[in-house]
C-alpha positions as a Markdown table, in Angstrom:
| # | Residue | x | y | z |
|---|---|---|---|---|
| 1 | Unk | 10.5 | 21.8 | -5.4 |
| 2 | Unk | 9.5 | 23.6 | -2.5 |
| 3 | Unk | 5.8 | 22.2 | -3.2 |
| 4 | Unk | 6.7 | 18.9 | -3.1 |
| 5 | Unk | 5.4 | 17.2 | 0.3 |
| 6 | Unk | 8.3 | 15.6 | 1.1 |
| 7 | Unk | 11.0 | 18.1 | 0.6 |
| 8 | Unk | 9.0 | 20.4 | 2.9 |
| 9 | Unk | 11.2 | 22.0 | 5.5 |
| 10 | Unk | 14.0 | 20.4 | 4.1 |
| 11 | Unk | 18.0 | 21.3 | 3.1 |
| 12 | Unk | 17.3 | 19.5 | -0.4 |
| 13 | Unk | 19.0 | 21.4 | -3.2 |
| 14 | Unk | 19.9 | 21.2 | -7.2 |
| 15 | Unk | 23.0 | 23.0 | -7.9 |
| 16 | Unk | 24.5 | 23.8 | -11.7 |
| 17 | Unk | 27.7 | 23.8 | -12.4 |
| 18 | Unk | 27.5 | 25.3 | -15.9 |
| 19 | Unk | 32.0 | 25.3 | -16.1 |
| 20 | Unk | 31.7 | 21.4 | -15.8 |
| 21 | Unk | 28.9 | 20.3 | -16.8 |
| 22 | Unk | 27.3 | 18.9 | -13.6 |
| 23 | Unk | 24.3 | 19.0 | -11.2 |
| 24 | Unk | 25.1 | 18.7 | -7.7 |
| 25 | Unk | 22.2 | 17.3 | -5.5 |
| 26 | Unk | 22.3 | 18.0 | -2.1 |
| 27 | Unk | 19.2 | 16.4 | 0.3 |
| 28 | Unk | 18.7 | 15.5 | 4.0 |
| 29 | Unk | 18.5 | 11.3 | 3.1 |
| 30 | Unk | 18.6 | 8.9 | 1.2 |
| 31 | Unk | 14.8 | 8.9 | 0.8 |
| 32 | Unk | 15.0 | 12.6 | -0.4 |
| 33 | Unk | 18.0 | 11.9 | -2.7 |
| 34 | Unk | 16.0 | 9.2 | -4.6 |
| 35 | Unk | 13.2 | 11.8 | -5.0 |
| 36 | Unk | 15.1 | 14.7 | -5.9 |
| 37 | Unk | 17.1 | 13.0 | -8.9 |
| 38 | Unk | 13.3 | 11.4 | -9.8 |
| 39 | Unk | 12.5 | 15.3 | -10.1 |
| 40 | Unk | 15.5 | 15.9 | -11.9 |
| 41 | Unk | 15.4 | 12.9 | -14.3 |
| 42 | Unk | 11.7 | 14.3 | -14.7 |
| 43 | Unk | 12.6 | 18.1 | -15.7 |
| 44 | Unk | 15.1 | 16.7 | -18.0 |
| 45 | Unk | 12.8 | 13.9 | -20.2 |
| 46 | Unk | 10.5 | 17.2 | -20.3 |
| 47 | Unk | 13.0 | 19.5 | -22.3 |
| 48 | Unk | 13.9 | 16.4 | -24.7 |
| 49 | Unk | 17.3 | 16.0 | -22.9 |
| 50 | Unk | 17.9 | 11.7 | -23.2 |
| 51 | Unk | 18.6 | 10.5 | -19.3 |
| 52 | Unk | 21.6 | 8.1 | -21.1 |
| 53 | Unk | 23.2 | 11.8 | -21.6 |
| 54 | Unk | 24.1 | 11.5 | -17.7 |
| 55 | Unk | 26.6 | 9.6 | -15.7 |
| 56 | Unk | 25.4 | 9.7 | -12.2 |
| 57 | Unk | 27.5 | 9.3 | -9.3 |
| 58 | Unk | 27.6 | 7.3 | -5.8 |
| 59 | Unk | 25.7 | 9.1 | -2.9 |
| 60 | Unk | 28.1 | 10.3 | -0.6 |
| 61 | Unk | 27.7 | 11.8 | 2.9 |
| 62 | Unk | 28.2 | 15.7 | 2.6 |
| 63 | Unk | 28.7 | 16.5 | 6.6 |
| 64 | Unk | 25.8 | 17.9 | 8.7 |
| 65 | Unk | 23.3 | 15.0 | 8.2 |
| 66 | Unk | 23.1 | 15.4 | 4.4 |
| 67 | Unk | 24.2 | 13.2 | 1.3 |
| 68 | Unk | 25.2 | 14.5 | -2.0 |
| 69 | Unk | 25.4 | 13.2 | -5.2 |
| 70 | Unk | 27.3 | 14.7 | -8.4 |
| 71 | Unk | 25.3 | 14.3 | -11.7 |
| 72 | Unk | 28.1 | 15.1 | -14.8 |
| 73 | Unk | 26.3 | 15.4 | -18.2 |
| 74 | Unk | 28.0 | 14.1 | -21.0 |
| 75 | Unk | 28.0 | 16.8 | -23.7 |
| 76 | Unk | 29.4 | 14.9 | -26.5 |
| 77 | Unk | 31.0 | 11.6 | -27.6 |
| 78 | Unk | 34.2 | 10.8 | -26.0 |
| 79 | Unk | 37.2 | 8.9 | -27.5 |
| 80 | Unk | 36.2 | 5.4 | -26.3 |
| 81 | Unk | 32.6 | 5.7 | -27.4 |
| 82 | Unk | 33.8 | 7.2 | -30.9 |
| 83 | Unk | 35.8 | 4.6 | -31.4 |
| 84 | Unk | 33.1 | 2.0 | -30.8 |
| 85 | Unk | 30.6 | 3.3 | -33.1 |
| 86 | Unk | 33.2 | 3.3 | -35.6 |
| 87 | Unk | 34.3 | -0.6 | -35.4 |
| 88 | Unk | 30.3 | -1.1 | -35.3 |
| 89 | Unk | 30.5 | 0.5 | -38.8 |
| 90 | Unk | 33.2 | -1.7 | -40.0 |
| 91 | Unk | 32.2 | -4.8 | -38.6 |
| 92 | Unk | 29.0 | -4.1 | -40.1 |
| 93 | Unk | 30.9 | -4.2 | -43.9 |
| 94 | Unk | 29.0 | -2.6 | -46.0 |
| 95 | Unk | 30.0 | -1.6 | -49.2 |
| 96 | Unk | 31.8 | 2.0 | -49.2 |
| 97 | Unk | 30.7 | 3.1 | -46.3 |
| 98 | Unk | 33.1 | 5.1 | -44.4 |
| 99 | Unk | 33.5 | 5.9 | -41.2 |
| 100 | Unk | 35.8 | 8.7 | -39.5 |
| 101 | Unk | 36.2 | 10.2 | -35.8 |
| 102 | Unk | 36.3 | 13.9 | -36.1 |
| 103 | Unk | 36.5 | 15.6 | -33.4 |
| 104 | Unk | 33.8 | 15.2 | -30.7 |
| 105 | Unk | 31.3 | 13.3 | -34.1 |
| 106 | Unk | 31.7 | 10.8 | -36.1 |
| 107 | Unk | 31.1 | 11.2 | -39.9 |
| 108 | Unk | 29.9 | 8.6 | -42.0 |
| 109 | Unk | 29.9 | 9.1 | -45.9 |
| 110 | Unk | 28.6 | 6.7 | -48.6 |
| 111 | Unk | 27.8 | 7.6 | -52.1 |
| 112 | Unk | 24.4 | 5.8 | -51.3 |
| 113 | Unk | 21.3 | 7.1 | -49.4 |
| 114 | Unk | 20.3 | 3.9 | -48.5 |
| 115 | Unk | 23.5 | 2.6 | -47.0 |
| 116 | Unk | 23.4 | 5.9 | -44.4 |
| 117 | Unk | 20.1 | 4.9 | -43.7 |
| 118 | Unk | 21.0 | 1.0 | -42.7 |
| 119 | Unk | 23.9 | 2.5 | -40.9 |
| 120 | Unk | 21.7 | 4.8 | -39.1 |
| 121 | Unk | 19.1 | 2.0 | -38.1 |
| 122 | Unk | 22.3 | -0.5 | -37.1 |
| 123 | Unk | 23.4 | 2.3 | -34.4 |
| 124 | Unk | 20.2 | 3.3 | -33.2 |
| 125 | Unk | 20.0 | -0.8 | -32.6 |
| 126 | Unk | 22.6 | -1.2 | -30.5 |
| 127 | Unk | 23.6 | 0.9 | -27.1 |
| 128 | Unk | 26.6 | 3.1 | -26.7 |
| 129 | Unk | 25.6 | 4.4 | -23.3 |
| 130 | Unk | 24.9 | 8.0 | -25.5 |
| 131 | Unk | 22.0 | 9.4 | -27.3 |
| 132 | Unk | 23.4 | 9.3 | -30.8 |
| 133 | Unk | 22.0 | 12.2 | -33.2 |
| 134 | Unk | 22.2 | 12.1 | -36.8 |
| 135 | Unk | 22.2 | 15.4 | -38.6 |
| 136 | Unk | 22.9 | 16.1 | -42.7 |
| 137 | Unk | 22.4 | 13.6 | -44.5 |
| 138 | Unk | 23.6 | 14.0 | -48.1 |
């Protein structure tokens, strides 16, 4: 950051709050706040983290001249989301295909292949506000 041009002799900082899962961006203006999440939202595309993975905040004034804004990443599917893909299942109807909230996942189980595989290209059709991930498929 400290090449950057326009965050040259500036107060603009990214903090990591590792306990709760947020970035905290500090910067002199709004100018530099819109730049600093662009180098954020940047960084993160680069290491294969989705940008839908983040709920970004209001910029708020943080005293002295500066605004801040709180980034919280979203780790894994809440409650609400879960229970959205799951009615997207159902609604869907296909023939025995099931599907269950488990914890912070939601499983899906069909005694056919090709059923998991229409389920999987229904939900990557339609936007939860997540990055969905689909992992063992048996």
């Amino acid at each position: 950051m400290a090449q950057r041009y326009d965050f040259k002799g500036s107060k603009a900082t990214i903090e990591f709050k590792r306990a709760e899962s947020l970035l905290v961006l500090t910067a002199d203006s709004d100018f530099q706040m819109k730049s600093l999440f662009d180098v954020v939202q940047t960084r993160l595309i680069k290491r294969g983290v989705s940008v839908k993975n983040l709920d970004v905040g209001e910029v708020k004034p943080a005293g002295g001249d500066t605004v801040r804004r709180e980034v919280k990443l979203k780790t894994a599917l809440d409650g609400e989301t879960s229970k959205k893909i799951a009615a997207a299942i159902k609604d869907a109807k296909f023939k025995k295909v099931q599907a269950a909230i488990q914890g912070e996942q939601v499983r899906v189980t069909s005694p056919s292949k090709d059923d998991l595989q229409a389920v999987m290209t229904l939900l990557r059709g339609q936007d939860f506000g997540v990055e969905l991930q689909f992992g063992n498929y048996r």
